[in-house]
N, C-alpha and C positions, 0 to 999 in steps of 0.2 A: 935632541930634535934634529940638530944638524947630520948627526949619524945616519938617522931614522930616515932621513932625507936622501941619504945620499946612497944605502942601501936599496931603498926602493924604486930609486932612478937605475941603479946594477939589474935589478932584476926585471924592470922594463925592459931594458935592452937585450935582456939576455931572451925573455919571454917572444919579444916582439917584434926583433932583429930576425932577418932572412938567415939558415945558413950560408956556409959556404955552398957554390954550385960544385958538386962532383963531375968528377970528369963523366963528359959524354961521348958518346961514338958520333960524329957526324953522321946523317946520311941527307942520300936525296930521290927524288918521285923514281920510282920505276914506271916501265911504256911497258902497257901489255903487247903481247904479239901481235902481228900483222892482219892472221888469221882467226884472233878472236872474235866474240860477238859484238864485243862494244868498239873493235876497228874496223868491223865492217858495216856499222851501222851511221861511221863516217863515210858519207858519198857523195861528197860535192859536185853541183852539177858541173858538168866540162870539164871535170878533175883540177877544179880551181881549188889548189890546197890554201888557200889566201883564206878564205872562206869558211867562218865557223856555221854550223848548224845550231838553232835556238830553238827555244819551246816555250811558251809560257805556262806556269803552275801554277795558276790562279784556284781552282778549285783545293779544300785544306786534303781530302782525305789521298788525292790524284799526287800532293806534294811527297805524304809521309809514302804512297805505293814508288815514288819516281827512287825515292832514296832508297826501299829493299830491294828494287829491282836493280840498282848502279850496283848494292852490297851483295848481290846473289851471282851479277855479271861479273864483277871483278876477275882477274885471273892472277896478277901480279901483286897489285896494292892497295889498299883505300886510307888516302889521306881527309881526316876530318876535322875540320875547324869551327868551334862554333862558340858565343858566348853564351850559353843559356842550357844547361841539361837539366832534365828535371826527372827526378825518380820514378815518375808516375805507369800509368799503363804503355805509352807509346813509345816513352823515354826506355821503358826495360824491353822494349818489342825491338827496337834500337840498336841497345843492348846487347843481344842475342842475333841480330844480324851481325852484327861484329863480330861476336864470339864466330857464329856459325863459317861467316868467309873465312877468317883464322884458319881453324879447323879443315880447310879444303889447300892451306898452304898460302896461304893470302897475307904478306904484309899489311899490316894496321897502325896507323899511327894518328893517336887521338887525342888533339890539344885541343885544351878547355879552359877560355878564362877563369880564375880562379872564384874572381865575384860571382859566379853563375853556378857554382860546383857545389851548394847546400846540398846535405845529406846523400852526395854523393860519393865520400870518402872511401866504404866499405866495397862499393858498386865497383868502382874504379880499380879496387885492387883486386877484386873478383876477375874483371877481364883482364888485369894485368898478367897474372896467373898462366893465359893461356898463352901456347909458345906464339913467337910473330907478335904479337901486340905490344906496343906500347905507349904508353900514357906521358903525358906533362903537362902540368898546369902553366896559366901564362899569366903572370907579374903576381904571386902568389902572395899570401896571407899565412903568415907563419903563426900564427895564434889559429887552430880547428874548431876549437867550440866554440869560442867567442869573436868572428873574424872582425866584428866592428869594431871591435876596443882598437885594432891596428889602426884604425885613420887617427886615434889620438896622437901615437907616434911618428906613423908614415902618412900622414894626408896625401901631402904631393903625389907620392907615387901610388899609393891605392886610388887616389882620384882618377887614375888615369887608366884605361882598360882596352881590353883586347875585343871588339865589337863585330870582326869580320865572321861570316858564315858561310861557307863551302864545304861540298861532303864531293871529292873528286874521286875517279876508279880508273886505276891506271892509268893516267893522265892522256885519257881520251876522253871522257866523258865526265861530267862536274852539274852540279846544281849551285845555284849562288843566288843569294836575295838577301829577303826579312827574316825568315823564318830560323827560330830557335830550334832544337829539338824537347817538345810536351805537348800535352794534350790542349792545351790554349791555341797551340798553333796549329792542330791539328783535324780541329772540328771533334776532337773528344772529349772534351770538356762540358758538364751542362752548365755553368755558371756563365761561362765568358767564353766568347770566340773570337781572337785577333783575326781581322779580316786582313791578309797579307798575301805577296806576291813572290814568288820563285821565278829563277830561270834554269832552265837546262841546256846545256853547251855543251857541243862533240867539237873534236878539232882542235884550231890554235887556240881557242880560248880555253881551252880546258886544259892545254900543254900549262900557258900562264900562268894562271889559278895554281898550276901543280908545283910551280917554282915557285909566286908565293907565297905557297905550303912553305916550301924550305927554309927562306927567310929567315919565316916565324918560328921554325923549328928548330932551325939551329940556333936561332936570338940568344943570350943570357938569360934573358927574363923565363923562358922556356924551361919550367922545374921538371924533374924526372918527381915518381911520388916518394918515393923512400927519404928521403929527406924530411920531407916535409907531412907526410901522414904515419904515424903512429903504426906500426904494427896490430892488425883487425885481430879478434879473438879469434882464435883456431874454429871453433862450430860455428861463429857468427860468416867468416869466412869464407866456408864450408857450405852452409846455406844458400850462397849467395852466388857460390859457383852454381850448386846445383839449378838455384834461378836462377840463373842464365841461360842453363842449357835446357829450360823449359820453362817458357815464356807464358804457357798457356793455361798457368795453372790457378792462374784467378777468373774469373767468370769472366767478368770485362776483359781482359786479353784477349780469352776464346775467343769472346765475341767478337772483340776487334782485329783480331787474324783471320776468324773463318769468313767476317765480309772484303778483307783485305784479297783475301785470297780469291776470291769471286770476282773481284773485280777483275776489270778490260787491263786495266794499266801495270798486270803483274800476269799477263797471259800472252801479251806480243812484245815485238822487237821495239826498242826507243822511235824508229822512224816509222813505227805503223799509228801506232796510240794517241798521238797530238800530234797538231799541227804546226810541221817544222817548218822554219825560213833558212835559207839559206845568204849570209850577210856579213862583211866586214865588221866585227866585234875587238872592243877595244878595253884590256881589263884597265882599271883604275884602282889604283890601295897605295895605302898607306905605307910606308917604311916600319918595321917593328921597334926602332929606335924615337918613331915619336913618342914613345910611352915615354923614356929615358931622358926625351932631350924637350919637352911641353914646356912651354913658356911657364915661369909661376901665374903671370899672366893671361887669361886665356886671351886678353882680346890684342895680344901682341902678336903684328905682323906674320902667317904660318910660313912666310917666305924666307923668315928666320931660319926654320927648323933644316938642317941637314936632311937628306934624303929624300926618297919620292914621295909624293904625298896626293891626295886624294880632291883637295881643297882647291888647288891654282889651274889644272888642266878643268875641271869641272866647272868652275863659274867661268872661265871662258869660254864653253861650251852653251851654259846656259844664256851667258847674254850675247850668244850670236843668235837667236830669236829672231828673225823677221817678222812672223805673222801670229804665231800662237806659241805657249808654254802653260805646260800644265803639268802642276807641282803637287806632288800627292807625298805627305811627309807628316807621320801622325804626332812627331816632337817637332810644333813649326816655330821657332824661336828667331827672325830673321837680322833682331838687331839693329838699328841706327844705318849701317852699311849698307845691310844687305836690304831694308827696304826702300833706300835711295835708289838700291841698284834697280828696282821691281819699278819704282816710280820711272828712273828714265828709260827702260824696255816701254811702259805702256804708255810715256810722251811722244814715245816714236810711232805708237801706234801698237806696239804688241799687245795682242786680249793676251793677259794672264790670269790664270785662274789656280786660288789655289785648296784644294780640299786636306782637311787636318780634323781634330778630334774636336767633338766639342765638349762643353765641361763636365757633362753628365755621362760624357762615352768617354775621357781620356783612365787614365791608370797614374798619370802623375798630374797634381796639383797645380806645383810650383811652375811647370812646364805651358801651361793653360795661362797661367799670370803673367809668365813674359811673353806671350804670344798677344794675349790679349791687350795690352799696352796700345800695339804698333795698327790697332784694325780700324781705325777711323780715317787715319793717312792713307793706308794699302784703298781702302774703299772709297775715299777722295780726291785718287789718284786714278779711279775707273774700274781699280781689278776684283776680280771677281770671288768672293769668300764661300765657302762651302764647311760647314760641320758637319760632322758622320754624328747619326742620331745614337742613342745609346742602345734603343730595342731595334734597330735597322738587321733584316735579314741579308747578310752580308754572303751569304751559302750558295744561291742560286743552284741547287743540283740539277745535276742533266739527267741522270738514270733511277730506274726507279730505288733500283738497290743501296743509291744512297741519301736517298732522303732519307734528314736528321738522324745519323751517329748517336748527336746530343742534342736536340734541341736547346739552343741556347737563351739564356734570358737577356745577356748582356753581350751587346757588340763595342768593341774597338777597333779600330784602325792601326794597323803595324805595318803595313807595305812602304817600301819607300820609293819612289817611280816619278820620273819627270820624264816630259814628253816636249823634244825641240819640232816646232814648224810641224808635229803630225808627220813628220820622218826619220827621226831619230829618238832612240828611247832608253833610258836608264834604268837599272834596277839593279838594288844592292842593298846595304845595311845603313847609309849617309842619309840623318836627317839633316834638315836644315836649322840647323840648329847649333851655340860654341862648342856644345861637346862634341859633338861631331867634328866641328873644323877645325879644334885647336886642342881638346883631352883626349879622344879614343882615336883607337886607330878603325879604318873603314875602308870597306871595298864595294863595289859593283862592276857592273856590265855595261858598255856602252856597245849599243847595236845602230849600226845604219843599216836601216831596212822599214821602207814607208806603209807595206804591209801589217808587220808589227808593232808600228810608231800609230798607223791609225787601228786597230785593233784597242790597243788600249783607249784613247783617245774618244772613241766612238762607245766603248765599255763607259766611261766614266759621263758622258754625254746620256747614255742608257740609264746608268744606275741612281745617278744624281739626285730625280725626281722623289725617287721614294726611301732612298737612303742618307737622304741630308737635309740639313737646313740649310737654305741661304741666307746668308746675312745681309743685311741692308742699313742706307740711312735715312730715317724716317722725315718728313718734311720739315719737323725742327732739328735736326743734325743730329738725333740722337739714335742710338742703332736699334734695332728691331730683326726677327729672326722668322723666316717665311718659312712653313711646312705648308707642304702640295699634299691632298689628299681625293679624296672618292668625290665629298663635299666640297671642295674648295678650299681656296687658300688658306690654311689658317697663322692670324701673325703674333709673336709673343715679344712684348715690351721688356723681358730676361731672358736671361742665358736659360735656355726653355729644359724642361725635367731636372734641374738641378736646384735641387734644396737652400733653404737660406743660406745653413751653416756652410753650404758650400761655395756661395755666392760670396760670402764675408772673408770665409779663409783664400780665396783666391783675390780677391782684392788689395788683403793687408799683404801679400806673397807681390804683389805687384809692387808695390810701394820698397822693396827693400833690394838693397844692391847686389842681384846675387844673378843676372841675368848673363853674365861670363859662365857660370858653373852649368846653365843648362842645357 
């Protein structure tokens, strides 16, 4: 038995153990020319090169056109980072922008957490294929068909993941937010539509963004695929190149190319199509060594951790607040701390308001149960509670051509967006939340620009009424949850559209010690 034991403890590790990393070539961002499209559509007023150009991509199908358009301008590179790809129709439309830049001479280089890379294996090495491109997965799973069996062995380190999202072009021009690459994110989906926020940055911010890239690129954690993905079957392959280099061969692609293509946002220049600001932008992220160096702890000090980090510049930001803050974070997990911190902002007088998922809109359970703990203090404390309804039309189109993609049946909240004083505004991939401040790594934008700051501001102000509940406490201290309608108020004594079973499971999830992991 003892044998028996001690064999199949060899072959765990043999299974489940990382290789060794192969040597890699360093590199780093290339700057398209002077005289490209995407360096001239940096023009800061008074030639204040201080100054990044912003955009907001609030609408889903404006986000997936901003990204073929960065992939179609390129001339030098496109660095992409993102945790989330998904095979679906928008993900191989993606795809194929990738391949396609390659193809025109275009450096590629496309890191993908490795948690976020289901049945992407074959995909992956289809574009590897092409010359220019290359792939690496980040903090990788060395078991492919079974990737969960690895937190038996590697918890610590599988627990811990690569979360930042930017798809940059020639480090002029970058998008950075919420947004995965799939059709969830994308308004292609008919089940479910994350309702989520982008930014698009010309200038220093996108030089930043582009060094970032590097970081992460060069990290350890940073797998090339051959190590770690199997050799694809020669016709499976095969196939897969050929899907690549034709994207439109399922119905639903067609479809969603020939409206893509129709649209305004893949027919003019980045400064014609949305409403740019001009504004000192400041990027924020994480070191790629927090993966490496995460406390076992999460809720141990992140001042510990070696390197830049995302967590200590950012809550100093948030609690210089004088007058308002508005917290929009669909995993709002605030913690013991952080809702002391929200108490003394709105002892001072700060309205804080904060909009997060509610039980019947979120996607994670467990994440509703540690939020849900802390709502009786936050709401006793004055501040303001918001759930995103679950059927909320979160879409708002401006044109005709795109009303509903996909009609969707089911809304979530993904944006992650805090707003200081209605003059400064964040947006990136940091919920409020430990995983965010103390497991994954994270980035955003910080913009000073009071156009922008109220923009959103006055959007959430707009949307609130028919897109959420507010939460309340009812005359005996018990909470209650207000929906605005045609009719009138109407008010629900439960966590309103959500099922028993799910009332029960989110309860007994609250009762247990796990609100470090979310």
């Amino acid at each position: 038995m003892a044998l028996c034991v001690t064999a199949c403890a060899g072959l765990t590790a043999c299974a489940y153990g990382l290789p060794p990393l192969p040597d890699r070539q360093a590199s780093t961002h290339l700057v398209g020319a002077a005289d490209s499209p995407l360096a001239r559509a940096y023009d800061p007023p008074l030639g204040n090169a201080a100054l990044s150009g912003v955009a907001l991509l609030d609408d889903p199908t404006q986000a997936l056109a901003s990204r073929m358009l960065l992939a179609r301008s390129a001339q030098r590179g496109l660095d992409v980072q993102v945790y989330i790809w998904r095979p679906d129709v928008s993900g191989h439309i993606m795809l194929h922008e990738l391949w396609r830049a390659a193809q025109r001479g275009v450096r590629v280089r496309l890191l993908l957490d490795d948690n976020g890379s289901a049945g992407m294996d074959t995909w992956l090495q289809a574009l590897a294929t092409q010359p220019g491109v290359e792939v690496r997965l980040f903090n990788p799973f060395s078991h492919r068909e079974f990737k969960a069996l690895g937190y038996l062995t590697d918890f610590h380190r599988l627990n811990q993941r690569m979360h930042d999202k930017s798809f940059t072009a020639d480090s002029v021009a970058t998008i950075v937010g919420g947004r995965n690459v799939g059709d969830v994110y994308f308004g292609v989906d008919a089940a479910l539509l994350f309702s989520d926020l982008d930014l698009l940055a010309l200038g220093p911010a996108a030089l930043a963004t582009a060094k970032q890239f590097d970081a992460y690129w060069n990290s350890p954690l940073a797998y090339p695929l051959a190590p770690l993905v199997p050799p694809a079957d020669p016709a499976e392959l095969a196939l897969h190149v050929r899907q690549l280099a034709e994207p439109g061969s399922s119905p639903e692609a067609a479809s969603l190319q020939a409206r893509l293509q129709g649209s305004p946002w893949l027919a003019a220049p980045l400064t014609a199509y949305t409403r740019m600001q001009w504004a000192p932008v400041k990027l924020l992220s994480d070191s790629p060594d927090k993966v490496s160096s995460a406390p076992a702890a999460p809720a141990a000090p992140a001042a510990t951790m070696p390197g830049q980090r995302v967590l200590e510049p950012l809550g100093v930001w948030l609690r210089s607040a004088r007058q308002t803050l508005d917290l929009v974070s669909p995993y709002f997990v605030p913690g013991d701390a952080g809702v002391q911190a929200l108490v003394d902002l709105a002892r001072r007088g700060v309205a804080v308001r904060v909009v997060t998922n509610s039980l019947a809109a979120t996607d994670v359970m467990a994440v509703h149960a540690g939020y849900a703990r802390h709502r009786r203090t936050l709401l006793e404390a004055g501040i303001e509670l918001f759930e995103l309804k679950p059927d909320a039309d979160t879409r708002r189109p401006r044109l005709p051509w795109n009303a509903r993609l996909a009609p969707s049946s089911s809304a979530s909240l993904h944006g992650k967006t805090f707003v200081v004083d209605r003059r400064q505004v964040f947006v990136g991939s940091f919920n409020l939340d430990p995983r965010s401040a103390y497991l994954n790594t994270e980035m955003g934008l910080a913009v000073d620009s009071e156009a922008m700051a109220r923009t959103v501001s006055e959007g959430i102000d707009r949307d609130l009424p028919a897109t959420a509940y507010r939460v309340t406490l009812a005359a005996d201290g018990s909470l209650q949850w207000l929906e605005a309608g045609a009719g009138g108020t109407q008010v629900y004594d439960a966590e309103p559209k959500a099922s028993l079973l799910l009332r029960v499971g989110a309860r007994v999830l609250s009762w247990l010690p796990i609100e470090g992991l979310l």
